[in-house]
PQR file with spaces between the fields and no chain letter, atoms N, CA, C, O and H, PARSE charges and radii, in Angstrom:
ATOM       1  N    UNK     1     105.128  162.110   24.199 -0.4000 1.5000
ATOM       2  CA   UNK     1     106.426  162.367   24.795 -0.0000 2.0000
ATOM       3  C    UNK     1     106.822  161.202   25.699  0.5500 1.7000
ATOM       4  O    UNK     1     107.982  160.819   25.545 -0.5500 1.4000
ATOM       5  N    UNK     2     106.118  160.591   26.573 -0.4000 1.5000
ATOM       6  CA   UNK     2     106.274  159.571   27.501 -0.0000 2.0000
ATOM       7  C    UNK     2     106.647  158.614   26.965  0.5500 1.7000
ATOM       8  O    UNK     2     107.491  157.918   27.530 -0.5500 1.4000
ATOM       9  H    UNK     2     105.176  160.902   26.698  0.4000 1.0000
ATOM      10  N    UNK     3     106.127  158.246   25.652 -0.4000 1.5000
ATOM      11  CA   UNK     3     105.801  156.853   24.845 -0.0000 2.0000
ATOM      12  C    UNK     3     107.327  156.966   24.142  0.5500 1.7000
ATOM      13  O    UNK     3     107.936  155.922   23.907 -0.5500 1.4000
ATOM      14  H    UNK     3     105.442  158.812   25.193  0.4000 1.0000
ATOM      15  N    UNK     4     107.889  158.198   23.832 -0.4000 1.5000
ATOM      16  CA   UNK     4     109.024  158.167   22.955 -0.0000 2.0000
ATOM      17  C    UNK     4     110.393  157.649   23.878  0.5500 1.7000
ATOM      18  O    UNK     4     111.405  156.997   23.623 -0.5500 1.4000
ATOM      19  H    UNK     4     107.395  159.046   24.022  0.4000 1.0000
ATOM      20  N    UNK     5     109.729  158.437   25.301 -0.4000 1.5000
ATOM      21  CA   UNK     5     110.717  158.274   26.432 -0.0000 2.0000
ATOM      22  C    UNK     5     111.025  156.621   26.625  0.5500 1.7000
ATOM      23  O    UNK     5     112.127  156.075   26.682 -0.5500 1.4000
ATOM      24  H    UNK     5     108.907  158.967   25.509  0.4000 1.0000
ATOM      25  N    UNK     6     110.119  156.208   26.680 -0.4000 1.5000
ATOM      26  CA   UNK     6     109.712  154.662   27.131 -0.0000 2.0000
ATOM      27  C    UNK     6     110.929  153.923   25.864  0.5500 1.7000
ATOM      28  O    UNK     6     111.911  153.192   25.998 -0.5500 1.4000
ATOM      29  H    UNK     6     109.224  156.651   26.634  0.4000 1.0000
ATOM      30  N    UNK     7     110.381  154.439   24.883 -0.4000 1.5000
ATOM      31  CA   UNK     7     111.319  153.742   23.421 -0.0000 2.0000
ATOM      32  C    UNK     7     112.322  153.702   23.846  0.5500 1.7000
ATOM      33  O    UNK     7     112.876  152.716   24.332 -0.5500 1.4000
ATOM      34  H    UNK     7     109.584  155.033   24.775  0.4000 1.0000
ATOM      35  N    UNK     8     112.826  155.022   23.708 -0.4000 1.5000
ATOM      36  CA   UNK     8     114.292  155.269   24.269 -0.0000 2.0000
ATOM      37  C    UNK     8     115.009  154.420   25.148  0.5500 1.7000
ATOM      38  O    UNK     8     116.002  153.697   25.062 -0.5500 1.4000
ATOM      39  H    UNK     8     112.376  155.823   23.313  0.4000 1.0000
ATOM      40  N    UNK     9     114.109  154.768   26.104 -0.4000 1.5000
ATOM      41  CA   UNK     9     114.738  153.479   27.426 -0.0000 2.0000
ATOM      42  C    UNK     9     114.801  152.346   27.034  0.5500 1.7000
ATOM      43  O    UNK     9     115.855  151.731   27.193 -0.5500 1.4000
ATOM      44  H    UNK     9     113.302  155.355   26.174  0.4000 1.0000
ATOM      45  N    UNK    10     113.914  151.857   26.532 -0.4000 1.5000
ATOM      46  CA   UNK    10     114.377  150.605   25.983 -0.0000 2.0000
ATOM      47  C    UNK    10     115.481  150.000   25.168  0.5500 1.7000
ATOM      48  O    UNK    10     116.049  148.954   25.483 -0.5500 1.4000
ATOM      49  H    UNK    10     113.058  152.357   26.403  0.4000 1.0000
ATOM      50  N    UNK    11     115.741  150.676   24.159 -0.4000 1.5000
ATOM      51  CA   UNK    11     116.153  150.789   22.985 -0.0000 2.0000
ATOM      52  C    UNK    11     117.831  151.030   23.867  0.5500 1.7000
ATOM      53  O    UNK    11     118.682  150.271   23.404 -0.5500 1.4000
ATOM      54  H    UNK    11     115.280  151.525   23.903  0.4000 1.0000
ATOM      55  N    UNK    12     118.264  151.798   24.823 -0.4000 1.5000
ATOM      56  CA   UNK    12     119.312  152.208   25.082 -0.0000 2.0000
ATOM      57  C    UNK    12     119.135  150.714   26.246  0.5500 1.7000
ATOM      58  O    UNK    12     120.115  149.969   26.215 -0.5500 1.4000
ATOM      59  H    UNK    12     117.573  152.415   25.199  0.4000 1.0000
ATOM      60  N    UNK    13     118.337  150.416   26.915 -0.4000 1.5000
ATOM      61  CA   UNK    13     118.941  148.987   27.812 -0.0000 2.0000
ATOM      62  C    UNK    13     119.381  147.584   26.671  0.5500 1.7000
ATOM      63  O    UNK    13     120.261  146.724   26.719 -0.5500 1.4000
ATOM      64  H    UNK    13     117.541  151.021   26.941  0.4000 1.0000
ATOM      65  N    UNK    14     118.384  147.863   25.785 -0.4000 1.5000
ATOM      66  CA   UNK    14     118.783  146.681   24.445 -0.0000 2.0000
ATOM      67  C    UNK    14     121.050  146.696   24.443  0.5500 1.7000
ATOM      68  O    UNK    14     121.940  145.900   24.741 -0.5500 1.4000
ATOM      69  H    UNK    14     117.669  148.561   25.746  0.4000 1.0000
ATOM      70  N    UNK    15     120.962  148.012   23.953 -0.4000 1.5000
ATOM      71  CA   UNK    15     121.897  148.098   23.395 -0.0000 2.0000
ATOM      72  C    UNK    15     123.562  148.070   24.680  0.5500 1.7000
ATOM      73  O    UNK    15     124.734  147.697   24.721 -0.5500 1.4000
ATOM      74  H    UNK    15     120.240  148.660   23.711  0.4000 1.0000
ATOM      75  N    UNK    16     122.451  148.791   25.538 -0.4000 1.5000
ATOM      76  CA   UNK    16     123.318  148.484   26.822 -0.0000 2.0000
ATOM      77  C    UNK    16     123.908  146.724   27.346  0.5500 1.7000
ATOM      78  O    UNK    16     124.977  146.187   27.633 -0.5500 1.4000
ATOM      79  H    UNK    16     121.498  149.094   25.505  0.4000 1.0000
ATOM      80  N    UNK    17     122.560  146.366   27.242 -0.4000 1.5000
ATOM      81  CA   UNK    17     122.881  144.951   27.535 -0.0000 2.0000
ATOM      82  C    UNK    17     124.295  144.118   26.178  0.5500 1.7000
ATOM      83  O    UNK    17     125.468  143.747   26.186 -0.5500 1.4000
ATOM      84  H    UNK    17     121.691  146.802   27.008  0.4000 1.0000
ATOM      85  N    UNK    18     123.205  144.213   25.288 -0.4000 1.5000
ATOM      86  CA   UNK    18     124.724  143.605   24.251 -0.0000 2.0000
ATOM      87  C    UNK    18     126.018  143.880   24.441  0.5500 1.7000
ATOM      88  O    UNK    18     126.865  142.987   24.409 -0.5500 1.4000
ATOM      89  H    UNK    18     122.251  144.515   25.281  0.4000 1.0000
ATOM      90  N    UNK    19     126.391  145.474   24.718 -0.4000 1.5000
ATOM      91  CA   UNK    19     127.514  145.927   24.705 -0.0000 2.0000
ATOM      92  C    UNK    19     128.020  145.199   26.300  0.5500 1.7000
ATOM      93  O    UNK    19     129.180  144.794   26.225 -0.5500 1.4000
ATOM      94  H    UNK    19     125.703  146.199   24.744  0.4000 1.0000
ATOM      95  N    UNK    20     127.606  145.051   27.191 -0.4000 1.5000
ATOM      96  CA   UNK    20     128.045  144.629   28.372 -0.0000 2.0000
ATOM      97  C    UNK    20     128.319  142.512   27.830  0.5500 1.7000
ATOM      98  O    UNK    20     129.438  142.009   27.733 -0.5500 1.4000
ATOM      99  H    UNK    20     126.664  145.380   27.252  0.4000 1.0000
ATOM     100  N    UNK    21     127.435  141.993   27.668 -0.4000 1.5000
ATOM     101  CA   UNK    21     127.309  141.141   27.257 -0.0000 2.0000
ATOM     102  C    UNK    21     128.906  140.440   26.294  0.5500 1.7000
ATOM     103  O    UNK    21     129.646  139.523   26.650 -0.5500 1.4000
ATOM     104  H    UNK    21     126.526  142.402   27.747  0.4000 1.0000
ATOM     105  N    UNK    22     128.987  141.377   24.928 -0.4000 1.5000
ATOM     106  CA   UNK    22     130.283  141.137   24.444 -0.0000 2.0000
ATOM     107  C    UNK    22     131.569  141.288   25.715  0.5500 1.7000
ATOM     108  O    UNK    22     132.448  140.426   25.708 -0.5500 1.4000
ATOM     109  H    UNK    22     128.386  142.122   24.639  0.4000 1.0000
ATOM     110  N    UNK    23     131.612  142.189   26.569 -0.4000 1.5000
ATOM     111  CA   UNK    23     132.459  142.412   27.179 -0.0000 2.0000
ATOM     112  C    UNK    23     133.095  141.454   28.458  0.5500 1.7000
ATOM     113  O    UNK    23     134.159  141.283   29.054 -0.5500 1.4000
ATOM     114  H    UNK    23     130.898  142.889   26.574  0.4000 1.0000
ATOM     115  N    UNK    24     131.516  140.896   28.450 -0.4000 1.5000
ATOM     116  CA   UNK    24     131.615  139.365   29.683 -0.0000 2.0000
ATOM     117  C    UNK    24     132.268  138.518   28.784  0.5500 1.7000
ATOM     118  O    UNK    24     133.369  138.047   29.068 -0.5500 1.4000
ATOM     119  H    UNK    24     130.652  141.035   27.966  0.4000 1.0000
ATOM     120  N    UNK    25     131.557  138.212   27.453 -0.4000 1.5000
ATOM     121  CA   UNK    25     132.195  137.031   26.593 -0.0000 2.0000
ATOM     122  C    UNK    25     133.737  136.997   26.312  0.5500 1.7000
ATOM     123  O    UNK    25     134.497  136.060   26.554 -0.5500 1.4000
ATOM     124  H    UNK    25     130.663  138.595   27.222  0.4000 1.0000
ATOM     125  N    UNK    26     134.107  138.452   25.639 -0.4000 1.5000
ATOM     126  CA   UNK    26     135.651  138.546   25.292 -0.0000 2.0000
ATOM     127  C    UNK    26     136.462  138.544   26.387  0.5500 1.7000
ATOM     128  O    UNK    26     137.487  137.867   26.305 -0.5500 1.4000
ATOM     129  H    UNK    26     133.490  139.214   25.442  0.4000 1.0000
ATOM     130  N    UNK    27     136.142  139.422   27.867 -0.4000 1.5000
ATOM     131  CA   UNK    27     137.070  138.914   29.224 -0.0000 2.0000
ATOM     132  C    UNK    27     136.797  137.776   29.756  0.5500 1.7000
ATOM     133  O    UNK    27     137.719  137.128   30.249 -0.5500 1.4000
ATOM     134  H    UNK    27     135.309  139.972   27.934  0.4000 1.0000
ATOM     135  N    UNK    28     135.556  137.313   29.774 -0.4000 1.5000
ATOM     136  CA   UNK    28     135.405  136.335   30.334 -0.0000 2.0000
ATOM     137  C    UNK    28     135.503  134.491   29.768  0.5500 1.7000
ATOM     138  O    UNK    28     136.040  133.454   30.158 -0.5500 1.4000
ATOM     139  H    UNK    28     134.807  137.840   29.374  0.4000 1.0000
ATOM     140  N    UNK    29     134.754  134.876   28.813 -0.4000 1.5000
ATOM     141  CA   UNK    29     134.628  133.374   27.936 -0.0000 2.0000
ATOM     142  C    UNK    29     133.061  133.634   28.031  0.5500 1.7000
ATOM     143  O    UNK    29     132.533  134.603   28.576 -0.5500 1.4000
ATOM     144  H    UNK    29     134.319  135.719   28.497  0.4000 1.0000
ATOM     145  N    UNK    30     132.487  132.683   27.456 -0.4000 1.5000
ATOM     146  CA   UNK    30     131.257  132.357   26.811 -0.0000 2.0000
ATOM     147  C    UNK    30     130.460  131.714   27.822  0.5500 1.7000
ATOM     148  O    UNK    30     129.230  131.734   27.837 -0.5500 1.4000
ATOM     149  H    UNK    30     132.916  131.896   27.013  0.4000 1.0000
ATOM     150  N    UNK    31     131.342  131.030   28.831 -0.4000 1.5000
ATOM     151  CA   UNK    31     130.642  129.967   29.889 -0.0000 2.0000
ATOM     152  C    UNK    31     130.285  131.016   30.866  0.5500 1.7000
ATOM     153  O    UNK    31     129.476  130.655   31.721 -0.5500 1.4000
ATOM     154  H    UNK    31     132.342  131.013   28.818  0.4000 1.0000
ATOM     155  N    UNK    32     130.695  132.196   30.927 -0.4000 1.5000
ATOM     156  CA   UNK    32     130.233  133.165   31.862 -0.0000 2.0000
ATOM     157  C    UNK    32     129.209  133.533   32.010  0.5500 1.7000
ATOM     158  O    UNK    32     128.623  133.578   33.092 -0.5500 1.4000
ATOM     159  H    UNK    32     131.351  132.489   30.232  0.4000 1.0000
ATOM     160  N    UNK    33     128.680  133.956   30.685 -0.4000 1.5000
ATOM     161  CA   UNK    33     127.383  134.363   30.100 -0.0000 2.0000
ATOM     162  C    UNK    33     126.254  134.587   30.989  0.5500 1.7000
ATOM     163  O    UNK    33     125.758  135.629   31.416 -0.5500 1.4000
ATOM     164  H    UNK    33     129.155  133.920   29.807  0.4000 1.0000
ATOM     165  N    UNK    34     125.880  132.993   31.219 -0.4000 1.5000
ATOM     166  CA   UNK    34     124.528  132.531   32.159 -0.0000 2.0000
ATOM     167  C    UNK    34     124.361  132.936   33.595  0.5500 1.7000
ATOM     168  O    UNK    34     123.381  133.250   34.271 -0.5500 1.4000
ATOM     169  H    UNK    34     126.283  132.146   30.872  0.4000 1.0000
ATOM     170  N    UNK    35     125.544  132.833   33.815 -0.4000 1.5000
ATOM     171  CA   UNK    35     125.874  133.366   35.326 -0.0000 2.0000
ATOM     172  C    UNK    35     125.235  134.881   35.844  0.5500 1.7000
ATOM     173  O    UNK    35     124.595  135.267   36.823 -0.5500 1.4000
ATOM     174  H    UNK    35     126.340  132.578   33.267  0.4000 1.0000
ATOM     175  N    UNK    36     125.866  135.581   34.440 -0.4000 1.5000
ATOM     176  CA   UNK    36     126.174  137.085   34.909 -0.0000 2.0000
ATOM     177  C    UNK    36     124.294  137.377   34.229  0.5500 1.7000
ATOM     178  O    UNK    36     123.633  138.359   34.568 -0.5500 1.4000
ATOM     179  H    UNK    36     126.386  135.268   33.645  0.4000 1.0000
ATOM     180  N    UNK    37     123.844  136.430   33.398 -0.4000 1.5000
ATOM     181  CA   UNK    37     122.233  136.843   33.451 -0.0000 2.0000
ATOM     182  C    UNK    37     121.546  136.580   34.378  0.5500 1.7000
ATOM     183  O    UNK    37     120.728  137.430   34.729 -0.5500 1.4000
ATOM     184  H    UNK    37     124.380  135.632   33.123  0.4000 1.0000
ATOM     185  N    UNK    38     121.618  135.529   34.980 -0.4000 1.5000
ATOM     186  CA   UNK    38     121.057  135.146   36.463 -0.0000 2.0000
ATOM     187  C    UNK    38     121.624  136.414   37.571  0.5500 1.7000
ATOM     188  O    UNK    38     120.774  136.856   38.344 -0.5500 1.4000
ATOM     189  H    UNK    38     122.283  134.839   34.695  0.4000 1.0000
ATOM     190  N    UNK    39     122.771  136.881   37.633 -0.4000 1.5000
ATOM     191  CA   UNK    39     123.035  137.992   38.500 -0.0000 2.0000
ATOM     192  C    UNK    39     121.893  138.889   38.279  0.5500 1.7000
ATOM     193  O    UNK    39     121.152  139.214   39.207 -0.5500 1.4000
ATOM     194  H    UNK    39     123.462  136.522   37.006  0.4000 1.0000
ATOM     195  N    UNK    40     121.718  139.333   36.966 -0.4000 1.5000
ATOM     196  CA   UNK    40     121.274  140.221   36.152 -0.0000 2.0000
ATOM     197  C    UNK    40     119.406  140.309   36.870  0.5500 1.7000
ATOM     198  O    UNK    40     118.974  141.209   37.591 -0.5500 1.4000
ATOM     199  H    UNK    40     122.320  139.069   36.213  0.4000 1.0000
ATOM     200  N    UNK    41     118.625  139.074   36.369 -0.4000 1.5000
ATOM     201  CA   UNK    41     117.700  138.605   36.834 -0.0000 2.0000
ATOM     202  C    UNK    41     117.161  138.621   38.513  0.5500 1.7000
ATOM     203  O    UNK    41     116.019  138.839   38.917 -0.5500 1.4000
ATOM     204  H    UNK    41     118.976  138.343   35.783  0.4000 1.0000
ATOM     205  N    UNK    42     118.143  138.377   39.150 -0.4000 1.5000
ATOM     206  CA   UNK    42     117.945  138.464   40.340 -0.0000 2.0000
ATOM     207  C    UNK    42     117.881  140.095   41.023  0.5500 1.7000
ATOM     208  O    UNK    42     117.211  140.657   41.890 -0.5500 1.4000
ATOM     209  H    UNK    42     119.071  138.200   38.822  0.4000 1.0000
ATOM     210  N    UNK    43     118.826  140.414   40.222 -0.4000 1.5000
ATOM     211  CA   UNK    43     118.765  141.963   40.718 -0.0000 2.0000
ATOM     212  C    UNK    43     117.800  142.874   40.344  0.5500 1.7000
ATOM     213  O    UNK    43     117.680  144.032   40.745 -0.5500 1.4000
ATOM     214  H    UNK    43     119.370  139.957   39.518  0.4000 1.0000
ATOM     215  N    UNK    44     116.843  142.031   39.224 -0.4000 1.5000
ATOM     216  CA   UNK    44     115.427  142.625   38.792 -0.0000 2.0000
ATOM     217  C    UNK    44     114.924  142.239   39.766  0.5500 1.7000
ATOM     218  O    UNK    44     114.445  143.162   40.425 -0.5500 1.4000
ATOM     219  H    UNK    44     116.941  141.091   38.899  0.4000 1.0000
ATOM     220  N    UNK    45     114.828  141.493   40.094 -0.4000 1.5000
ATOM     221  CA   UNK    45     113.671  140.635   41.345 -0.0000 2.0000
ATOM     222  C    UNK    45     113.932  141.413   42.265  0.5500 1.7000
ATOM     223  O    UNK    45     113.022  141.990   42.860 -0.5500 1.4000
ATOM     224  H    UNK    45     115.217  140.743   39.559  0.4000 1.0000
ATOM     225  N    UNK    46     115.267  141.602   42.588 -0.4000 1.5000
ATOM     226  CA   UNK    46     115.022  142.171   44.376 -0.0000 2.0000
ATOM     227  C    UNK    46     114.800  143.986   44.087  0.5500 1.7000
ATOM     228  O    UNK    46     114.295  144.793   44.867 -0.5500 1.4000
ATOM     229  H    UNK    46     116.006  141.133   42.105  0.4000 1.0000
ATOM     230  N    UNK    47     115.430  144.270   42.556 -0.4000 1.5000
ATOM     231  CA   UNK    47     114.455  145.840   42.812 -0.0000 2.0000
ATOM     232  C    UNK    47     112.965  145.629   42.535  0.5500 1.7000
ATOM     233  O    UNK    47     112.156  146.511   42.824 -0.5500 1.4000
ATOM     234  H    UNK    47     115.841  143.614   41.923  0.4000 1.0000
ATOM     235  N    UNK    48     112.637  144.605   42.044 -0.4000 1.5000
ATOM     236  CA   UNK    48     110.699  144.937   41.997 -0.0000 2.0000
ATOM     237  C    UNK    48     109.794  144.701   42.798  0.5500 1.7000
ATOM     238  O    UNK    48     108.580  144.708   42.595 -0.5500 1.4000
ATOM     239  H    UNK    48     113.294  143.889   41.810  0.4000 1.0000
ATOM     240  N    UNK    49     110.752  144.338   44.375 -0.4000 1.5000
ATOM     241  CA   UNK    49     110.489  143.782   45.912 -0.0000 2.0000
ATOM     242  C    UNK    49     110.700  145.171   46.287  0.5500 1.7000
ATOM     243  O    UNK    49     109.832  145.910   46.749 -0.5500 1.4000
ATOM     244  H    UNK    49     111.738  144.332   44.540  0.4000 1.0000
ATOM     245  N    UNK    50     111.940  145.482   46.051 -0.4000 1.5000
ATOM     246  CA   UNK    50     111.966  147.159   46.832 -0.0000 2.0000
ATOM     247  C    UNK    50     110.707  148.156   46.690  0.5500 1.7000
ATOM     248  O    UNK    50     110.017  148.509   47.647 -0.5500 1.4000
ATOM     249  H    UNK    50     112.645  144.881   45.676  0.4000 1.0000
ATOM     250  N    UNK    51     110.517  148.542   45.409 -0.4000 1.5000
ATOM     251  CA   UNK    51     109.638  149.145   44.705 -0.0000 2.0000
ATOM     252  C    UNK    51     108.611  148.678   45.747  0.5500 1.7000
ATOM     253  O    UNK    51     108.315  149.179   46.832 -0.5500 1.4000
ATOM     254  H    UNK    51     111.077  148.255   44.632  0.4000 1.0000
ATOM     255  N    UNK    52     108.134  147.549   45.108 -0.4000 1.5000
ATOM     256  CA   UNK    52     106.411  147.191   45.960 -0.0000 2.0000
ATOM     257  C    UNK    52     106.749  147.574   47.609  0.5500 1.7000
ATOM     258  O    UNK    52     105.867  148.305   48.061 -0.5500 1.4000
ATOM     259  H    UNK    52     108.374  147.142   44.226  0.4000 1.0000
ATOM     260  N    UNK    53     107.505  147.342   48.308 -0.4000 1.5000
ATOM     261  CA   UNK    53     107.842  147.805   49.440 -0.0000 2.0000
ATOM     262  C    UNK    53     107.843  149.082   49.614  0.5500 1.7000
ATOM     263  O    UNK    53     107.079  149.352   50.541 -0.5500 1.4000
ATOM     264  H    UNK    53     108.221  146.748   47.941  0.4000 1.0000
ATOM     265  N    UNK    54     108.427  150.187   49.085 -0.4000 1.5000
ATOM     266  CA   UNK    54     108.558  151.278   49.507 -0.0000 2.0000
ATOM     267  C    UNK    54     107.028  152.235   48.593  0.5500 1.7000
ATOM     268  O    UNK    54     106.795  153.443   48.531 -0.5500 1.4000
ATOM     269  H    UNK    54     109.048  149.968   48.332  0.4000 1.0000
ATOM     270  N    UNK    55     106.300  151.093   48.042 -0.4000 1.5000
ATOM     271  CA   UNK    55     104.760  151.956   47.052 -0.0000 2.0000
ATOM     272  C    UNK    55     104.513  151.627   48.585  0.5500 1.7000
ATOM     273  O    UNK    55     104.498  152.499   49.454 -0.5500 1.4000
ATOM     274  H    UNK    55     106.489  150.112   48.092  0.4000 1.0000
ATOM     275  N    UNK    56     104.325  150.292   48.818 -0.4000 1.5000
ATOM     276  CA   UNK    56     103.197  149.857   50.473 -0.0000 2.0000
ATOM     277  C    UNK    56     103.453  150.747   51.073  0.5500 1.7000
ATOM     278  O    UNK    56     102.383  151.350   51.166 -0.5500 1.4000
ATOM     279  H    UNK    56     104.337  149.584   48.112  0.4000 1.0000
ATOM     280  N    UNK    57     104.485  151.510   51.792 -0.4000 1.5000
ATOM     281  CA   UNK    57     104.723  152.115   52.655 -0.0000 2.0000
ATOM     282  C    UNK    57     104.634  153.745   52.663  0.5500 1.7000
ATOM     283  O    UNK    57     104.572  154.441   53.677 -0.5500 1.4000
ATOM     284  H    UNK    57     105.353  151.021   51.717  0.4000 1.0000
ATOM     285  N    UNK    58     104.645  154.305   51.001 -0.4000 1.5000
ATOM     286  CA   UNK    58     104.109  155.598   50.882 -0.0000 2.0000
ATOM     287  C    UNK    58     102.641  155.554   50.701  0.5500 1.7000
ATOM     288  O    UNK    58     101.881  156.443   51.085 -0.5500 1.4000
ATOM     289  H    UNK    58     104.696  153.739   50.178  0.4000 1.0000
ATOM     290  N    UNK    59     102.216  154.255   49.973 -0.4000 1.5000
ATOM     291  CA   UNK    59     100.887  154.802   49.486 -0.0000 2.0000
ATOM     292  C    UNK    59     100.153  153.941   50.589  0.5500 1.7000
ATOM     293  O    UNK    59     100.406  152.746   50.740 -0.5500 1.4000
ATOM     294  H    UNK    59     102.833  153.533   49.661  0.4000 1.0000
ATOM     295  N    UNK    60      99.265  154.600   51.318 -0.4000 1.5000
ATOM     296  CA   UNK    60      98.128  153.523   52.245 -0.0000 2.0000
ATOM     297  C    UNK    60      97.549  152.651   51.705  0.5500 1.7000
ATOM     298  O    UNK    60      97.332  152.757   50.498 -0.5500 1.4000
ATOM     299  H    UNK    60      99.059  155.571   51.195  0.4000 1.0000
ATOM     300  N    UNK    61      97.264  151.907   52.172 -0.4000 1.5000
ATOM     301  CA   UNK    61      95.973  150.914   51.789 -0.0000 2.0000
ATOM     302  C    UNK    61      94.639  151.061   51.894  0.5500 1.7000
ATOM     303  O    UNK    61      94.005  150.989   52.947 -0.5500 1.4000
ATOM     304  H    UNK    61      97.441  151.821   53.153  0.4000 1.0000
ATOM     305  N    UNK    62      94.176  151.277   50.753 -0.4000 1.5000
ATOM     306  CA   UNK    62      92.266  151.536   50.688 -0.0000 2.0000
ATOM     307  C    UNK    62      91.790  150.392   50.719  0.5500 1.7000
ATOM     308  O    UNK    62      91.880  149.619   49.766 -0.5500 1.4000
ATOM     309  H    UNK    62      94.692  151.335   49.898  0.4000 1.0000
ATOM     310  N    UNK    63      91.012  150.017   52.198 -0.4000 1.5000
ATOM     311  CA   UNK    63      90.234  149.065   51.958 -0.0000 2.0000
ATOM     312  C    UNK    63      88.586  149.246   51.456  0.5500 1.7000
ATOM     313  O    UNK    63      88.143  150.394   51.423 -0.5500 1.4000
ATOM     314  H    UNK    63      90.939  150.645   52.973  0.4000 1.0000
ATOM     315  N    UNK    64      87.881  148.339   51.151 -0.4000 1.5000
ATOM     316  CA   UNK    64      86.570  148.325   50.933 -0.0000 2.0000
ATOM     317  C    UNK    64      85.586  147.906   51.604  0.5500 1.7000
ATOM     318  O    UNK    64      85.777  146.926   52.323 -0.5500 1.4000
ATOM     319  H    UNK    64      88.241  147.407   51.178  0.4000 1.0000
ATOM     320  N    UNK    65      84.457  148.435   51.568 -0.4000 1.5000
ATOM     321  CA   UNK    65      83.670  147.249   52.425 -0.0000 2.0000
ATOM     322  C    UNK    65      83.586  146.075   52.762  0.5500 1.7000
ATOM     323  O    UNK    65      83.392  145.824   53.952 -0.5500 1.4000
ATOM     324  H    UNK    65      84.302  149.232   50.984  0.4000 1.0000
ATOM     325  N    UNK    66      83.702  145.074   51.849 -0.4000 1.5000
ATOM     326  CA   UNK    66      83.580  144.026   52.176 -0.0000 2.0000
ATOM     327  C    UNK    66      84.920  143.429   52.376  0.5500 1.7000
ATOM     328  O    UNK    66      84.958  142.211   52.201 -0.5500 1.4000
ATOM     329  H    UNK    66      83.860  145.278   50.883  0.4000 1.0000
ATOM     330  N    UNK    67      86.093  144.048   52.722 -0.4000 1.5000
ATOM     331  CA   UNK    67      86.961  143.659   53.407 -0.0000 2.0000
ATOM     332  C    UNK    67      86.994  144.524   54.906  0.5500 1.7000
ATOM     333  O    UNK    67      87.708  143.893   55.684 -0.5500 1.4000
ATOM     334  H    UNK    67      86.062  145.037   52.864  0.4000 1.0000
ATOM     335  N    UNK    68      86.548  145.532   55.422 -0.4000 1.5000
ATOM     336  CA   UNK    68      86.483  145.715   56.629 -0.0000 2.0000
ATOM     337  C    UNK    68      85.867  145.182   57.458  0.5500 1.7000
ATOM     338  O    UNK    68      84.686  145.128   57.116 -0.5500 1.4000
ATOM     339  H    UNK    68      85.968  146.045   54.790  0.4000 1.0000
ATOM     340  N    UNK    69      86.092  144.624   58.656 -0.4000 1.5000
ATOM     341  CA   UNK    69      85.359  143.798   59.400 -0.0000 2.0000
ATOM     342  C    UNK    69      84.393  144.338   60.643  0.5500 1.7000
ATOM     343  O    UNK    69      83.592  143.523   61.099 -0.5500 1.4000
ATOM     344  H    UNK    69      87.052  144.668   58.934  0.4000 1.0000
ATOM     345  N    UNK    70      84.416  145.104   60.967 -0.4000 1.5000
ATOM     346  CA   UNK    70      82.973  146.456   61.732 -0.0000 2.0000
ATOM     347  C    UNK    70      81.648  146.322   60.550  0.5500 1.7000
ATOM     348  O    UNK    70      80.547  146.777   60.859 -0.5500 1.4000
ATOM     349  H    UNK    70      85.067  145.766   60.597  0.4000 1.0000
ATOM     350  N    UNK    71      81.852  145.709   59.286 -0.4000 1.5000
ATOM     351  CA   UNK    71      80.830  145.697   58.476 -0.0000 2.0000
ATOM     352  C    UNK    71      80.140  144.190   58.652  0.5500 1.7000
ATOM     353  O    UNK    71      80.867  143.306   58.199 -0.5500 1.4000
ATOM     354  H    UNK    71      82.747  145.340   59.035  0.4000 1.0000
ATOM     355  N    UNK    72      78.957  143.748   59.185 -0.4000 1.5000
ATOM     356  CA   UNK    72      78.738  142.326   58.921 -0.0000 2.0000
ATOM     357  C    UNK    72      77.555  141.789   57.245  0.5500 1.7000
ATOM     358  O    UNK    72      77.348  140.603   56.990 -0.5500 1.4000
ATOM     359  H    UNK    72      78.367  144.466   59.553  0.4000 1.0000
């Protein structure tokens, strides 16, 4: 079920993207393109900063022995 879910998602951002994509090209022109993927890109980056930020901050940090320092 997860694995089909996963498809899905994919399969619908594929199609998402193209359809947005034609829509930059025909309003925009073709030279737009790169721009609006770099928007695109960046806005992956700063949600996969959020994410790791808000895991750090729900989930604690397990350290180990040989990173605690009361251990010599």
């Amino acid at each position: 079920m997860a694995a089909g879910l996963h498809i899905g998602a994919f399969n619908r951002g594929i199609a998402l993207s193209a359809w947005l994509g034609g829509l930059i090209v025909e309003g925009i022109g073709l030279a737009a393109a790169p721009y609006f993927g770099g928007l695109i890109v960046a806005m992956g980056i700063a949600l996969t900063r959020l994410s790791g930020r808000l895991n750090a901050t729900v989930t604690p940090r397990r350290t180990v022995a040989a990173e605690r320092r009361d251990i010599a």
